[in-house]
Each structure stands twice: as C-alpha cells, then as structure tokens.
mmCIF file of the N, C-alpha and C atoms, coordinates in Angstrom:
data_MODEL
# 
_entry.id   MODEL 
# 
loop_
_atom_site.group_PDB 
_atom_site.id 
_atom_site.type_symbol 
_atom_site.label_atom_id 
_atom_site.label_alt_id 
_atom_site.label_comp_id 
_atom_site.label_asym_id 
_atom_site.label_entity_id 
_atom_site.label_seq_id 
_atom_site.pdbx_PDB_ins_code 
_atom_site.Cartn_x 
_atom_site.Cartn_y 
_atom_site.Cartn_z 
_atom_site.occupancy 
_atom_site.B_iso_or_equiv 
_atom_site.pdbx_formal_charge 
_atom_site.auth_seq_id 
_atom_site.auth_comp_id 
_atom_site.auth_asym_id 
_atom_site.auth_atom_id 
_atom_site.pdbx_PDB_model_num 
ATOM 1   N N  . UNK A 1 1  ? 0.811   -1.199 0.000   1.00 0.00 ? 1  UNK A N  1 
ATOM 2   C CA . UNK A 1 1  ? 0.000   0.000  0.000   1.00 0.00 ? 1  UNK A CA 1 
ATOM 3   C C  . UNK A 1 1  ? 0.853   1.260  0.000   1.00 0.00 ? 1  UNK A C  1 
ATOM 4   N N  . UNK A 1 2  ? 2.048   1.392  0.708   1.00 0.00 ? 2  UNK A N  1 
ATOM 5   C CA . UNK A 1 2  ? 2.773   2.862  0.696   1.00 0.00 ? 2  UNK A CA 1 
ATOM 6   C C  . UNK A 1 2  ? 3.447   2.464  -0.710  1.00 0.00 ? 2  UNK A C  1 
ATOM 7   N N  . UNK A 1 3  ? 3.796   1.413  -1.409  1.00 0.00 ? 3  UNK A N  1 
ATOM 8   C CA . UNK A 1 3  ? 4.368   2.537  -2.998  1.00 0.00 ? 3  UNK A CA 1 
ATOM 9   C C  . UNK A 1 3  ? 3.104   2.567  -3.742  1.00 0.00 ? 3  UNK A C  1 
ATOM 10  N N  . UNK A 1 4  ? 1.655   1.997  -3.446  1.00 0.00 ? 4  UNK A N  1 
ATOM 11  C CA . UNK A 1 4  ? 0.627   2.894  -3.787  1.00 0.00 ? 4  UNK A CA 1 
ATOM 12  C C  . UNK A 1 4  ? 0.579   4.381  -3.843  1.00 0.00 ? 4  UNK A C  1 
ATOM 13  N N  . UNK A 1 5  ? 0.229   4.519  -2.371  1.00 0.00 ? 5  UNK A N  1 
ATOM 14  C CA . UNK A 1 5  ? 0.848   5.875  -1.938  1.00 0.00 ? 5  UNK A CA 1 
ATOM 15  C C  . UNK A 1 5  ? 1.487   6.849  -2.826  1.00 0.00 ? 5  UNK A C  1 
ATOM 16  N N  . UNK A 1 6  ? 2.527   6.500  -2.943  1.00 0.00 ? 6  UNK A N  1 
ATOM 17  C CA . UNK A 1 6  ? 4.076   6.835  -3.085  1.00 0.00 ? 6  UNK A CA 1 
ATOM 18  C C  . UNK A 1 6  ? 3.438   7.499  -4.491  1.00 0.00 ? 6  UNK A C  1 
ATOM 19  N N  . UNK A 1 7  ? 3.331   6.342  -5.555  1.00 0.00 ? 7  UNK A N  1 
ATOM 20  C CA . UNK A 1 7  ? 3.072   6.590  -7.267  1.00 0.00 ? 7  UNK A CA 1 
ATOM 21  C C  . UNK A 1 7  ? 1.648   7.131  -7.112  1.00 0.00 ? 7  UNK A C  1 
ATOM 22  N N  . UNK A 1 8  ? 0.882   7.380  -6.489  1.00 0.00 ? 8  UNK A N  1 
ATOM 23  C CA . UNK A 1 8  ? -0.217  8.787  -6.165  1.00 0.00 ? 8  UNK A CA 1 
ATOM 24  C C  . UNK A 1 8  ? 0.241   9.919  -6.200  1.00 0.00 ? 8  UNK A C  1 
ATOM 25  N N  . UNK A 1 9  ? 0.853   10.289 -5.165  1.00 0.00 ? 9  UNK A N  1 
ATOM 26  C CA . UNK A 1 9  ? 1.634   11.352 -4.449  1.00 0.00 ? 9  UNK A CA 1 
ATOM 27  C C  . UNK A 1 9  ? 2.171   12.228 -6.238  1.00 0.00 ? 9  UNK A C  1 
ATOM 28  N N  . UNK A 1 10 ? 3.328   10.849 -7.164  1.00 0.00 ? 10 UNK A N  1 
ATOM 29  C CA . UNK A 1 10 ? 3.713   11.666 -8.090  1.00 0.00 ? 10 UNK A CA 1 
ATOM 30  C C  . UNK A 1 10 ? 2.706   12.130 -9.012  1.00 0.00 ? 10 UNK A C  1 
ATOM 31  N N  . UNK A 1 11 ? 1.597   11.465 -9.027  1.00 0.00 ? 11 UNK A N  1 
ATOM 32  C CA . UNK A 1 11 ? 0.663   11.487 -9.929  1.00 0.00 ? 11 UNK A CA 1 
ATOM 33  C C  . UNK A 1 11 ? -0.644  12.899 -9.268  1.00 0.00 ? 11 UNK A C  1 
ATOM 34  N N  . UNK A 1 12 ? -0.243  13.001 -8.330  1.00 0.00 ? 12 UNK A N  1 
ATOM 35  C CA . UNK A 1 12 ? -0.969  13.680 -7.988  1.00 0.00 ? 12 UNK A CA 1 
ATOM 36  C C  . UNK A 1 12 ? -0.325  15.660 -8.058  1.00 0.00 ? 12 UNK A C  1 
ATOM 37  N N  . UNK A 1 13 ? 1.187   15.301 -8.672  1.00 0.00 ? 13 UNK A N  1 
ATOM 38  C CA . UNK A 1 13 ? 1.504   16.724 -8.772  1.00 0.00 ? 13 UNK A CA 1 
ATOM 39  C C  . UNK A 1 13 ? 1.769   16.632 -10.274 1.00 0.00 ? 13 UNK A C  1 
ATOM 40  N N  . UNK A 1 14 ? 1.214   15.723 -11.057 1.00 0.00 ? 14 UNK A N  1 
ATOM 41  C CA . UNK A 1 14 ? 1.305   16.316 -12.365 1.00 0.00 ? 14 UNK A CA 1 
ATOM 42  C C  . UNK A 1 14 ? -0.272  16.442 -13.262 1.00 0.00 ? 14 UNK A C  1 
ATOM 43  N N  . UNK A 1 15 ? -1.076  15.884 -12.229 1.00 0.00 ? 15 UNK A N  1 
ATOM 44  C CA . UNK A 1 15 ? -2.837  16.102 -12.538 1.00 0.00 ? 15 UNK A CA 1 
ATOM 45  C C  . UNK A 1 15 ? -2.839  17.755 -12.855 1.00 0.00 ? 15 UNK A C  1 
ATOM 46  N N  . UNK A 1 16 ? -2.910  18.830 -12.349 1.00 0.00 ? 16 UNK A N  1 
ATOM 47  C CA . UNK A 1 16 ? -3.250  20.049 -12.032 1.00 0.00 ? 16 UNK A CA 1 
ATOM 48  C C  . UNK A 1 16 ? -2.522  19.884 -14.088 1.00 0.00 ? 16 UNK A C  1 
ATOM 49  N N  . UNK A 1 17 ? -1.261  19.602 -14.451 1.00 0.00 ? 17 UNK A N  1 
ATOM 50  C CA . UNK A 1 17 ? -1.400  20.064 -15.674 1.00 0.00 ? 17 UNK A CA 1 
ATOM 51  C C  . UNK A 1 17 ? -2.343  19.135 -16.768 1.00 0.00 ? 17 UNK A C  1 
ATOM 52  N N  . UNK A 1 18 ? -2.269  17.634 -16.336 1.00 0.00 ? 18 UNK A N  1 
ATOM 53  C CA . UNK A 1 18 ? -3.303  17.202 -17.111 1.00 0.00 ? 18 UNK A CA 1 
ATOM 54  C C  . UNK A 1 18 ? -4.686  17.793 -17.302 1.00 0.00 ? 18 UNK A C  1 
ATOM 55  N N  . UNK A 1 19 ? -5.010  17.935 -16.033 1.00 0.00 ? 19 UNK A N  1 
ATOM 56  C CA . UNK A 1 19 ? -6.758  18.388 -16.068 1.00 0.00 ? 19 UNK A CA 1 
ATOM 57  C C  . UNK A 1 19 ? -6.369  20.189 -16.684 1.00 0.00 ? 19 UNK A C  1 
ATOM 58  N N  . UNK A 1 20 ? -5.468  20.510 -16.567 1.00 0.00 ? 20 UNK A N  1 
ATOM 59  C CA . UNK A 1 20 ? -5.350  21.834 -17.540 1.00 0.00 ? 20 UNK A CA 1 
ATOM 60  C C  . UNK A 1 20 ? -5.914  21.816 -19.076 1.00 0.00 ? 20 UNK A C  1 
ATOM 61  N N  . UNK A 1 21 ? -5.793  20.695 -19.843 1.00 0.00 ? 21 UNK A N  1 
ATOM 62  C CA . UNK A 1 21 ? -5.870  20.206 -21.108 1.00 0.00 ? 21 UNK A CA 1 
ATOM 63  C C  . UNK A 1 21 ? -7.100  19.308 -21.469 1.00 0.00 ? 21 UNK A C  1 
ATOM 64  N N  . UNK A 1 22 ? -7.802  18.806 -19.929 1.00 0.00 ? 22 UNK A N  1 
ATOM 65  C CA . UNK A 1 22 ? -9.329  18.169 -19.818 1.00 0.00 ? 22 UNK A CA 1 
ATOM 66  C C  . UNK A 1 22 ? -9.200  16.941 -19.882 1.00 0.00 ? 22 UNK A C  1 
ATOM 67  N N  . UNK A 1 23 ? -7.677  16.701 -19.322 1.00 0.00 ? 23 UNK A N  1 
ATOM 68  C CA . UNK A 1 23 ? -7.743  14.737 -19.331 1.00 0.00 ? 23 UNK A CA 1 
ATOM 69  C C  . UNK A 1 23 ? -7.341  14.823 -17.827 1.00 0.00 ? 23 UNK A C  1 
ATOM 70  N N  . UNK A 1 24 ? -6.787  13.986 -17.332 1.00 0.00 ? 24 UNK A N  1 
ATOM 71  C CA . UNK A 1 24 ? -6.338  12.907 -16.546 1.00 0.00 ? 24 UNK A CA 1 
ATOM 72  C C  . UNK A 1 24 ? -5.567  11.656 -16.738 1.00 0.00 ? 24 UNK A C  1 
ATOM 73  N N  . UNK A 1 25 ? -5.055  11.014 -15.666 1.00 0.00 ? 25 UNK A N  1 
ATOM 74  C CA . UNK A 1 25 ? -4.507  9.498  -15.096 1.00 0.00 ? 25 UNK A CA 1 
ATOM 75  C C  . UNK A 1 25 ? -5.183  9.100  -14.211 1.00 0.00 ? 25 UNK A C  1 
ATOM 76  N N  . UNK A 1 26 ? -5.363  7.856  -14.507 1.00 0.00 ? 26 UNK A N  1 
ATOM 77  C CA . UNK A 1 26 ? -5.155  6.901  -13.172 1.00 0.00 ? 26 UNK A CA 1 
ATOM 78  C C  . UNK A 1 26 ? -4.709  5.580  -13.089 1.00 0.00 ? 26 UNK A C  1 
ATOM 79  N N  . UNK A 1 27 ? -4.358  5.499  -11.470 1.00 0.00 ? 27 UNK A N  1 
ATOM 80  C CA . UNK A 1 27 ? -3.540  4.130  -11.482 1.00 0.00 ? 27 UNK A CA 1 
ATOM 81  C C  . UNK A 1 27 ? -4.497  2.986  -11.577 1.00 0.00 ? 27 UNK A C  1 
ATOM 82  N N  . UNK A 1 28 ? -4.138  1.940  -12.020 1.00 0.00 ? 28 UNK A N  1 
ATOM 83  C CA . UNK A 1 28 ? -5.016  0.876  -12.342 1.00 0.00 ? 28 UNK A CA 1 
ATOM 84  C C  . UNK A 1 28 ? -3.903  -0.245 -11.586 1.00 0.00 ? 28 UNK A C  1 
ATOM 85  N N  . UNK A 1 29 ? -2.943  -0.200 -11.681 1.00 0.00 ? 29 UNK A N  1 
ATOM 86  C CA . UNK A 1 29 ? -1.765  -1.872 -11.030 1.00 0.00 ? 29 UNK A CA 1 
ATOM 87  C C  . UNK A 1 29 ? -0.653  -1.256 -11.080 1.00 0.00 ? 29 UNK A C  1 
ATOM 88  N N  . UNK A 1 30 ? -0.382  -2.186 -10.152 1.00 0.00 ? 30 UNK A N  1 
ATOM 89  C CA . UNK A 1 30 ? 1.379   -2.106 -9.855  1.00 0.00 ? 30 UNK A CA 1 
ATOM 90  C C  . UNK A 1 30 ? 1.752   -3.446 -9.694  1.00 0.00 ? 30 UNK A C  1 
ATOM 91  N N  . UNK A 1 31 ? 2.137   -3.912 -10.875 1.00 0.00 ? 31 UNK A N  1 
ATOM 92  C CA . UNK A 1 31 ? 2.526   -5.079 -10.641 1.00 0.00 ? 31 UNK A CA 1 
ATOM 93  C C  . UNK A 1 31 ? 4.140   -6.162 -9.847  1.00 0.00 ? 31 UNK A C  1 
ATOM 94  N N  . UNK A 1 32 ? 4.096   -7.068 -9.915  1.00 0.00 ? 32 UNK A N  1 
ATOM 95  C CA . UNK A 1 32 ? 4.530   -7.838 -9.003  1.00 0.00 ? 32 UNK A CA 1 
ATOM 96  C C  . UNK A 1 32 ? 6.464   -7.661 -9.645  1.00 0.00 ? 32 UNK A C  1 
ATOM 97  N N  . UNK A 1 33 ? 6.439   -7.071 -11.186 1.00 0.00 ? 33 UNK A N  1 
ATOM 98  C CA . UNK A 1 33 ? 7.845   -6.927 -11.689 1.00 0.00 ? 33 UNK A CA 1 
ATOM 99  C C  . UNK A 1 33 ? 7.839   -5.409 -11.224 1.00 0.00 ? 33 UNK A C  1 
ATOM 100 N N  . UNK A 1 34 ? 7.012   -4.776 -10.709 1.00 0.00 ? 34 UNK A N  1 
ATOM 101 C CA . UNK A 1 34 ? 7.306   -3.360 -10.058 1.00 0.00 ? 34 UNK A CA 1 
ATOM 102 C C  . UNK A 1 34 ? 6.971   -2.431 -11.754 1.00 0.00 ? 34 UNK A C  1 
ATOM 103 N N  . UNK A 1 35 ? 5.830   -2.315 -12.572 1.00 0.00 ? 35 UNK A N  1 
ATOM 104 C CA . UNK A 1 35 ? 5.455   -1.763 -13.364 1.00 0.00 ? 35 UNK A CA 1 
ATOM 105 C C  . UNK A 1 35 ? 4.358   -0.877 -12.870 1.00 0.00 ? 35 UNK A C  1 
ATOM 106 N N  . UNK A 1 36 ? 4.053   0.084  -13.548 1.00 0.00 ? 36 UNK A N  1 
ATOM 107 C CA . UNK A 1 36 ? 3.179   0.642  -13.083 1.00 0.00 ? 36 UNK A CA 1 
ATOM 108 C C  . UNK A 1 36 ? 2.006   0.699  -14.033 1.00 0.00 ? 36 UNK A C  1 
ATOM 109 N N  . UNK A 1 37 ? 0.724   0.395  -14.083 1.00 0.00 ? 37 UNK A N  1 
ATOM 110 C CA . UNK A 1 37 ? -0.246  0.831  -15.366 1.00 0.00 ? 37 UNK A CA 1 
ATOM 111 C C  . UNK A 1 37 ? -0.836  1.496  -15.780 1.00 0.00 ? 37 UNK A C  1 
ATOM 112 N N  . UNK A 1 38 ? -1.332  2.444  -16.358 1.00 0.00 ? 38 UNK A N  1 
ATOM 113 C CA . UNK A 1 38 ? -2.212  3.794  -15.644 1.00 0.00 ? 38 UNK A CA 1 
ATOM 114 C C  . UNK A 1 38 ? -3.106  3.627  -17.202 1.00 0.00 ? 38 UNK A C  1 
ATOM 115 N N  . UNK A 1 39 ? -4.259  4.844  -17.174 1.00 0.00 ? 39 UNK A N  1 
ATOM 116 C CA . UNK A 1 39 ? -5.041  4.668  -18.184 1.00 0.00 ? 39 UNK A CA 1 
ATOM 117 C C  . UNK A 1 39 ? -5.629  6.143  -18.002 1.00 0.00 ? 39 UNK A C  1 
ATOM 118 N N  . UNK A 1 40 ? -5.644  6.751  -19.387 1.00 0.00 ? 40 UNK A N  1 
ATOM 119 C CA . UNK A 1 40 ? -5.816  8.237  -19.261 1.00 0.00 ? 40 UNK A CA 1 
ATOM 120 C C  . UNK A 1 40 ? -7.030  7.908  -19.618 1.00 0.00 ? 40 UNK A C  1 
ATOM 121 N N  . UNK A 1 41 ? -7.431  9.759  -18.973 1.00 0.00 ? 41 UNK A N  1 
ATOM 122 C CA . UNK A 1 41 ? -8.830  9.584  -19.137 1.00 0.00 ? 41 UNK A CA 1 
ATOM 123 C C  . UNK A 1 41 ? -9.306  11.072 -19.925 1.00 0.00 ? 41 UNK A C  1 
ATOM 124 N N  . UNK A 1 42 ? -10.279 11.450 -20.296 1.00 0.00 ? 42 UNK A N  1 
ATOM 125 C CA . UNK A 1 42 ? -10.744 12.429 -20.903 1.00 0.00 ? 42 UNK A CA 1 
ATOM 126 C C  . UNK A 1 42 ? -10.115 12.582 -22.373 1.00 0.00 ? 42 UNK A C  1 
ATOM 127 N N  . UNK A 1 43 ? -9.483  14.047 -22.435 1.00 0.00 ? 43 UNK A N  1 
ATOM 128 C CA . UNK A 1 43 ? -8.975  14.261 -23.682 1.00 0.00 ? 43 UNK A CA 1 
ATOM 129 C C  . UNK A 1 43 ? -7.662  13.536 -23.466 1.00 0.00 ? 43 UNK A C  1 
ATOM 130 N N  . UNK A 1 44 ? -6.925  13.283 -22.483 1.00 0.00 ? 44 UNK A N  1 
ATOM 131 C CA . UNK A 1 44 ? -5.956  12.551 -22.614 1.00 0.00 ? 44 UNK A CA 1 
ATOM 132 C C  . UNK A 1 44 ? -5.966  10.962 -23.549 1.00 0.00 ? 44 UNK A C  1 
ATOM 133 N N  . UNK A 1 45 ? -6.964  10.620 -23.366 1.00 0.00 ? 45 UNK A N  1 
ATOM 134 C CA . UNK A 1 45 ? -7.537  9.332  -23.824 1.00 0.00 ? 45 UNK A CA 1 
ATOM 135 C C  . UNK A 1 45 ? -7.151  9.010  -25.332 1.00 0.00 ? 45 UNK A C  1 
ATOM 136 N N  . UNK A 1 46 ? -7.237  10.437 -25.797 1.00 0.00 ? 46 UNK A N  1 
ATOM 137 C CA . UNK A 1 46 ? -7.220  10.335 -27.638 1.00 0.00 ? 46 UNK A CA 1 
ATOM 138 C C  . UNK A 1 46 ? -6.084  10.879 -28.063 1.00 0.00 ? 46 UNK A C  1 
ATOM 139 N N  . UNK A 1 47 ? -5.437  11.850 -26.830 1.00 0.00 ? 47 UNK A N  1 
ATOM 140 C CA . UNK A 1 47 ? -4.508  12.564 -27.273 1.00 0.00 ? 47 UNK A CA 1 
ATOM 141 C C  . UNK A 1 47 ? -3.595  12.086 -27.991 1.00 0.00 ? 47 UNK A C  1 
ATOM 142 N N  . UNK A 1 48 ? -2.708  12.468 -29.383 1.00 0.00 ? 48 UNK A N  1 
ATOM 143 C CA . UNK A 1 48 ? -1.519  12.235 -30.050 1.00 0.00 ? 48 UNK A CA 1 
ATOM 144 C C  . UNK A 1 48 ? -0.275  11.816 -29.617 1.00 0.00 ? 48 UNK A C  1 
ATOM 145 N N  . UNK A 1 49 ? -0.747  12.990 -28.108 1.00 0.00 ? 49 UNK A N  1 
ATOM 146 C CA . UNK A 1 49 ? 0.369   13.463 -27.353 1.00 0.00 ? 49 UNK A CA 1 
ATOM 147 C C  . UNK A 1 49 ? 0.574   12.714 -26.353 1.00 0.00 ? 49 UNK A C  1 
ATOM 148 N N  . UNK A 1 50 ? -0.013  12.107 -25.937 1.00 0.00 ? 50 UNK A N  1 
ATOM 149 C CA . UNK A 1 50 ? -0.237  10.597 -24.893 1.00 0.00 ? 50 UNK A CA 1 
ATOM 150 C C  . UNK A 1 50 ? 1.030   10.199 -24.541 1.00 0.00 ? 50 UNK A C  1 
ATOM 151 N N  . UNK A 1 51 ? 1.691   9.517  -25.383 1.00 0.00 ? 51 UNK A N  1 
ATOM 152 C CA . UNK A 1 51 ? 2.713   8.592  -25.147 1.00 0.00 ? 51 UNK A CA 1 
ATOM 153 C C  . UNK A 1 51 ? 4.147   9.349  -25.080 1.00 0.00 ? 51 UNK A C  1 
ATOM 154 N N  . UNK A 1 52 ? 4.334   10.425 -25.191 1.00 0.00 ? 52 UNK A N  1 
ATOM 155 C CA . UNK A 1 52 ? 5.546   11.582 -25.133 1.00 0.00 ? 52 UNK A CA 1 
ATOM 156 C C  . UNK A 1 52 ? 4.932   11.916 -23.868 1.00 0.00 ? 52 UNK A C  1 
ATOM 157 N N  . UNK A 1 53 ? 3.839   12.300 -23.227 1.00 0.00 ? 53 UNK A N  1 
ATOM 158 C CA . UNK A 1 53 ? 3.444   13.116 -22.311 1.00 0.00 ? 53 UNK A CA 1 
ATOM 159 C C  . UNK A 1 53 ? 3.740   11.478 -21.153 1.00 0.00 ? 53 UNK A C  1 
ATOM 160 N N  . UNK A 1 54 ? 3.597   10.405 -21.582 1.00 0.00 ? 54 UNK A N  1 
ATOM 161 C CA . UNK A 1 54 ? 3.613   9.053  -20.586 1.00 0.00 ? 54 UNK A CA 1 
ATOM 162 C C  . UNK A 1 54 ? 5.230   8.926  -20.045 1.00 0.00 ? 54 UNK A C  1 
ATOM 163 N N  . UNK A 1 55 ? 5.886   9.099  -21.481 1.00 0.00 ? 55 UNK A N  1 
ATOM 164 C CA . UNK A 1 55 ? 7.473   8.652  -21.265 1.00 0.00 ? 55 UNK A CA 1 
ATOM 165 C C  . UNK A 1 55 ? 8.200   10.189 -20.671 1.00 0.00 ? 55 UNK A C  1 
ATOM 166 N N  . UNK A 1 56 ? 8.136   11.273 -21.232 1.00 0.00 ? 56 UNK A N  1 
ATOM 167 C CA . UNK A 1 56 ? 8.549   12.050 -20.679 1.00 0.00 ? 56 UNK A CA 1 
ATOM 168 C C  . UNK A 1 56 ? 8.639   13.075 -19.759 1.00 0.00 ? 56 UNK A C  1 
ATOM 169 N N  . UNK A 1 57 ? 7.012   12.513 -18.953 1.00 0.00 ? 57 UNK A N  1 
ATOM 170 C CA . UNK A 1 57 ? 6.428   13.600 -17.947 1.00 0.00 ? 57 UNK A CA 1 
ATOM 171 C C  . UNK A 1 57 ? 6.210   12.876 -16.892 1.00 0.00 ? 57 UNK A C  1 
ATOM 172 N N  . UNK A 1 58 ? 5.155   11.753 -17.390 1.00 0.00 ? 58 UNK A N  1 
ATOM 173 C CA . UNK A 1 58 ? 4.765   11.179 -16.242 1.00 0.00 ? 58 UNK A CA 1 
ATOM 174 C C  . UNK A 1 58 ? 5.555   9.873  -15.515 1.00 0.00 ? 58 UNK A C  1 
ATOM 175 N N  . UNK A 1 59 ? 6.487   9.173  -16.605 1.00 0.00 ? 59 UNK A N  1 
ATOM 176 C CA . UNK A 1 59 ? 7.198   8.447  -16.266 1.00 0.00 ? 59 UNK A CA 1 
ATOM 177 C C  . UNK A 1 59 ? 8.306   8.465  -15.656 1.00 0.00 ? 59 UNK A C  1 
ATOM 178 N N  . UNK A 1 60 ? 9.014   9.691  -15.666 1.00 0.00 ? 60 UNK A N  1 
ATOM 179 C CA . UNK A 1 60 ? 10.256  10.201 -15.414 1.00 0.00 ? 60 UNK A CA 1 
ATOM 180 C C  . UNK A 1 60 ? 9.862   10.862 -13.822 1.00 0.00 ? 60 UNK A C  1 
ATOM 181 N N  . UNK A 1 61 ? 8.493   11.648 -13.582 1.00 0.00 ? 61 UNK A N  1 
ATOM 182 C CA . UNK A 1 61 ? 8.405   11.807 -12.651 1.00 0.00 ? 61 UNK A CA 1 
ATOM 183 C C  . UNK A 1 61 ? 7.845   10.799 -11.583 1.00 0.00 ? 61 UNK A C  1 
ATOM 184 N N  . UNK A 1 62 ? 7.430   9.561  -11.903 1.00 0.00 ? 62 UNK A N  1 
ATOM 185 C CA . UNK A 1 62 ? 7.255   8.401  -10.771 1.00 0.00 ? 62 UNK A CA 1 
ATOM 186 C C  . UNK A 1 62 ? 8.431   7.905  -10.636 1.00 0.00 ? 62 UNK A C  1 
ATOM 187 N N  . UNK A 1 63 ? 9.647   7.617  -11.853 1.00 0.00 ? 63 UNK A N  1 
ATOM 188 C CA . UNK A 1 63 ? 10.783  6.572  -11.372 1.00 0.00 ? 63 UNK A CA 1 
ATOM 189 C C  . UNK A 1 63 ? 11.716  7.819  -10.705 1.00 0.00 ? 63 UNK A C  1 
ATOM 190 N N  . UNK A 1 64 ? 11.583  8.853  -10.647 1.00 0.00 ? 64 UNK A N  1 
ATOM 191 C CA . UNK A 1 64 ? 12.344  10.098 -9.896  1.00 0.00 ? 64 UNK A CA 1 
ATOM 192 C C  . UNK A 1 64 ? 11.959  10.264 -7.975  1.00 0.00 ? 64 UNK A C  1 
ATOM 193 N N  . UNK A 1 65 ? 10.431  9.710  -7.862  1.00 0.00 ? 65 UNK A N  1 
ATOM 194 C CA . UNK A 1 65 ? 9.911   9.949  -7.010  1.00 0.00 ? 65 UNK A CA 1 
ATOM 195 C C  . UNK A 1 65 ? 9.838   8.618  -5.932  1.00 0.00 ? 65 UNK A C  1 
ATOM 196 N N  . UNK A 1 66 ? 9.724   7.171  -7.010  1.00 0.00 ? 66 UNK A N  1 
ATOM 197 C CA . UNK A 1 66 ? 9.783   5.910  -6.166  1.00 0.00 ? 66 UNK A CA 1 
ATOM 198 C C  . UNK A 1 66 ? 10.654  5.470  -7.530  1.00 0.00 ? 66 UNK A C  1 
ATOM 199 N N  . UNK A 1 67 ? 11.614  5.568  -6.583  1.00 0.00 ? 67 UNK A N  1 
ATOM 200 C CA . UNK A 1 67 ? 12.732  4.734  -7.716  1.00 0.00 ? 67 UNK A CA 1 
ATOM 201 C C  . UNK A 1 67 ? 12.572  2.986  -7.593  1.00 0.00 ? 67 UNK A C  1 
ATOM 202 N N  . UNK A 1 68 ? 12.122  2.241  -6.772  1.00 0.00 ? 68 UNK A N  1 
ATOM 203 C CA . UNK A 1 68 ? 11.977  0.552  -6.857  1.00 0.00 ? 68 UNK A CA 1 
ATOM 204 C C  . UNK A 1 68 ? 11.084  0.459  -8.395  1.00 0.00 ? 68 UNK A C  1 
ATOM 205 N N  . UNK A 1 69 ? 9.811   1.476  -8.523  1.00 0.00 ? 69 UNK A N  1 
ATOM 206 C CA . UNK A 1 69 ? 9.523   1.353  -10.412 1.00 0.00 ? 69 UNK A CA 1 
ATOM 207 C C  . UNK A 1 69 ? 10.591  1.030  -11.211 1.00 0.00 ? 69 UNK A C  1 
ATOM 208 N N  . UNK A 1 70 ? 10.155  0.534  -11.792 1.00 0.00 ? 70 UNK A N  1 
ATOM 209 C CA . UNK A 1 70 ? 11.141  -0.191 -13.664 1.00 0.00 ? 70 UNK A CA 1 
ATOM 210 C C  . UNK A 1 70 ? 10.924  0.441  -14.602 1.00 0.00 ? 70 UNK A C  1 
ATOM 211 N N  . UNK A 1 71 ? 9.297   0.779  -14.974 1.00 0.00 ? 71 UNK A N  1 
ATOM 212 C CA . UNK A 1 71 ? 8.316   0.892  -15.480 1.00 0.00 ? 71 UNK A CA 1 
ATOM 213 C C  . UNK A 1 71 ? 6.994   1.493  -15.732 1.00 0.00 ? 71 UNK A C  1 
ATOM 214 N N  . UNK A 1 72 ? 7.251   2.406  -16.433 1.00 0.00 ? 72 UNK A N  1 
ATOM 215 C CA . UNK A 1 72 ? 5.321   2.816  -16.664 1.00 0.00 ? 72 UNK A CA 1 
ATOM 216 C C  . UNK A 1 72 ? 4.693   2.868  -17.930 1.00 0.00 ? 72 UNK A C  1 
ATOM 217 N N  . UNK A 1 73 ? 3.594   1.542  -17.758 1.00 0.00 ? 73 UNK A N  1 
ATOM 218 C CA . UNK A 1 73 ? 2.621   1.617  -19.160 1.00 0.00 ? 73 UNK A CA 1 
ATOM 219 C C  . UNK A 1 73 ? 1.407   2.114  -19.160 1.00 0.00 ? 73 UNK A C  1 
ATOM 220 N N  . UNK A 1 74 ? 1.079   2.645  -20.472 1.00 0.00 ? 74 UNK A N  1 
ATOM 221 C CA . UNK A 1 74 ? -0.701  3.282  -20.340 1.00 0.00 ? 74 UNK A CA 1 
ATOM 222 C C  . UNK A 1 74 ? -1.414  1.853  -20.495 1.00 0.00 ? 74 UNK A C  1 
ATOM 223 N N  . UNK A 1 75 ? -2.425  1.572  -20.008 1.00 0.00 ? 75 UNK A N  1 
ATOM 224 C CA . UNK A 1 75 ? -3.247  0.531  -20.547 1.00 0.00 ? 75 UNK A CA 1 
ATOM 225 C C  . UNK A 1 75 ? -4.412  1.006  -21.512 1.00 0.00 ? 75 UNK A C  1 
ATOM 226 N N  . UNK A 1 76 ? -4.943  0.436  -22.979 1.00 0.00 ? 76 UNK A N  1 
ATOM 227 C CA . UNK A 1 76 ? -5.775  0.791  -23.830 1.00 0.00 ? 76 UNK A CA 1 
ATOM 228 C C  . UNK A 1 76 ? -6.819  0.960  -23.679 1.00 0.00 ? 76 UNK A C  1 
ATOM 229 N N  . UNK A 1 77 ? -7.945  1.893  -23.743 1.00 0.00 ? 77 UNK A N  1 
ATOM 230 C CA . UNK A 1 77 ? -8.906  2.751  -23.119 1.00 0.00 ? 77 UNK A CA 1 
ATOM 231 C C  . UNK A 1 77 ? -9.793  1.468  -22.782 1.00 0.00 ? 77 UNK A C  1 
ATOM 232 N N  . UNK A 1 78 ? -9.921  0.258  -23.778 1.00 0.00 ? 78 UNK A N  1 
ATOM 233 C CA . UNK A 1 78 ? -10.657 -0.864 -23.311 1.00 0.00 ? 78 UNK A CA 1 
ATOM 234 C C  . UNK A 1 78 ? -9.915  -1.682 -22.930 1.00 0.00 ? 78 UNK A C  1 
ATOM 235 N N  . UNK A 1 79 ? -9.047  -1.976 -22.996 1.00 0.00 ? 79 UNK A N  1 
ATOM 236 C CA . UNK A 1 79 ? -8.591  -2.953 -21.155 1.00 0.00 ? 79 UNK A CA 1 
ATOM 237 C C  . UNK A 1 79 ? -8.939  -2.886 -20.085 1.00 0.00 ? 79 UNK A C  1 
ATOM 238 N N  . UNK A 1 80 ? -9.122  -4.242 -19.485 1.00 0.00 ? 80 UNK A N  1 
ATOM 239 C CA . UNK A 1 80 ? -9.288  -4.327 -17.831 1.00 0.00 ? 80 UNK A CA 1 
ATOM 240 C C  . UNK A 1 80 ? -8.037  -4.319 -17.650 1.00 0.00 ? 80 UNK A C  1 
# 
C-alpha cells in the first residue's frame, strides 16, 4: 500500500497540468515486476500526445519519485 501511496503522491503533482488540457490518469496496477499501469482519461484518452506526455512527464516523474519502479505503461482505453 505505501508505494501505492508513493506513485499517487507523483501522480498527484502532475494532474493540475493534465486536467489543464481536460484529461487525466489513473492508477489501475502495480505489478509484481514493479510496473506501473495507468489509463488516461478524458482528452488525454485520444490525445496524439499521450505517449511523449507518458514517457517524458509522467514516467520520469514516478521513477524520480519511487525509484523501486522499472516501469510505466498506459493501458488501452478498453482494457481491464
């Protein structure tokens, strides 16, 4: 539960610019190889910009914040 926590915490200081643009994240798993999964929501969902905004914003700021992460993937708007 605390590197729950933990990958909130980062996710929770880069929301204010997502919801700037009318999307969002959220965490969906943290799995057992220490990945993280997340799944945007709103305009993030369709955005172009998604996967530059995954690797170079949001990813960099969870493995900066809980370094035991490996990993962060978006999961596809229809995945469980």
């Amino acid at each position: 539960m605390e590197l729950h926590r933990r990958v909130e915490e980062a996710l929770s200081q880069l929301r204010p610019y997502l919801e700037s643009d009318n999307g969002d994240v959220s965490l969906v798993d943290i799995t057992d190889e220490m990945v993280v999964r997340l799944r945007f929501h709103g305009a993030c969902s369709s955005c172009s910009m998604s996967a530059m905004t995954l690797k170079a914003g949001i990813e960099q700021t969870i493995l900066k914040m809980v370094p035991e992460i490996k990993r962060v993937e978006a999961l596809a708007e229809d995945a469980v």
